[in-house]
C-alpha positions as CSV (number, residue, x, y, z in Angstrom):
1,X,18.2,-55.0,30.9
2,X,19.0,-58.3,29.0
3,X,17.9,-61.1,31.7
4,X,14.6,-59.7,31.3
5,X,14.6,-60.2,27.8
6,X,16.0,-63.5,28.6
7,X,13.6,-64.0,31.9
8,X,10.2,-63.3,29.0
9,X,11.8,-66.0,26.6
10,X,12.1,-68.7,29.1
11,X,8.6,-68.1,29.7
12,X,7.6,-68.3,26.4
13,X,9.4,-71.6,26.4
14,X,8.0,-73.2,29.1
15,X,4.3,-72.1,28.1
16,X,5.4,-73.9,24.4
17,X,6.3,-76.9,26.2
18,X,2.9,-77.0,27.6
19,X,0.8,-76.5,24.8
20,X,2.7,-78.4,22.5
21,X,0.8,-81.6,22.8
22,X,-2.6,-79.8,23.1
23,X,-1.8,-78.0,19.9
24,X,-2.2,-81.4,17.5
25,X,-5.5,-82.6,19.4
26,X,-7.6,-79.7,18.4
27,X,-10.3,-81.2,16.5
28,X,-12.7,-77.8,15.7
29,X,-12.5,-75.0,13.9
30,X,-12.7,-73.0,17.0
31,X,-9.7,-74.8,18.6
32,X,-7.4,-74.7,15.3
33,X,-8.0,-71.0,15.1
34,X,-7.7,-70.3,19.0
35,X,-3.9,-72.6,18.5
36,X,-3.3,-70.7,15.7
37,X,-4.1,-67.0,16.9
38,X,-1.8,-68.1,20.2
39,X,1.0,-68.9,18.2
40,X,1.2,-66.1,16.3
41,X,1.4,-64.5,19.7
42,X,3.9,-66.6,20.8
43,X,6.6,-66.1,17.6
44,X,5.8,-61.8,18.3
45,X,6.6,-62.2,21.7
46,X,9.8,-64.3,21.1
47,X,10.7,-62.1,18.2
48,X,10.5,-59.0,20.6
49,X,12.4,-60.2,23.0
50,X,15.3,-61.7,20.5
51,X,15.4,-58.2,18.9
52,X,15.8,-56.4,22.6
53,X,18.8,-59.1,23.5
54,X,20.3,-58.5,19.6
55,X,20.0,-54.7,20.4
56,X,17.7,-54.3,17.5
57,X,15.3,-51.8,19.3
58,X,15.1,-49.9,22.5
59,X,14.3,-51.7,25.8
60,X,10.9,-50.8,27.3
61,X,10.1,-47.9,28.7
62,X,10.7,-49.2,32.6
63,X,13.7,-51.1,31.9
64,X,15.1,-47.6,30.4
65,X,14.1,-45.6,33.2
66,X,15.9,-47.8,35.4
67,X,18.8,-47.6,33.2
68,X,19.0,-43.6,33.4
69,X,18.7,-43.9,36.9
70,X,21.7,-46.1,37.4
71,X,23.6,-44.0,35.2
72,X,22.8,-40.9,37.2
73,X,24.1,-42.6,40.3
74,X,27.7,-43.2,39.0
């Protein structure tokens, strides 16, 4: 199910355009490595989700149940 894939990245966008601004402000050590750590998340989840629209791995496990079931029904 691509527009999932799709659906997760334009989430991931609009929670960047968000944070963006926030990102330079940090001023501790605490907020540096909190902007850092939730980056690092960001780029896995947007590399995930590139990889299931490129067809480099296998969907999730719901999205291929629902897949089986569809093909079942034709």
């Amino acid at each position: 199910m691509r527009h999932y894939a799709i659906l997760r990245l334009l989430l991931a966008g609009f929670f960047l355009y968000f944070a963006w601004p926030l990102i330079p402000e940090a001023s501790s050590q605490m907020e540096a490595i909190f902007w850092g750590s939730w980056l690092v998340f960001f780029l896995l989840v947007v590399g995930a989700n590139f990889a299931t629209l490129l067809q480099m791995t296998a969907p999730p496990a719901m999205e291929q149940e629902q897949y089986r079931q569809r093909q079942r029904q034709y």
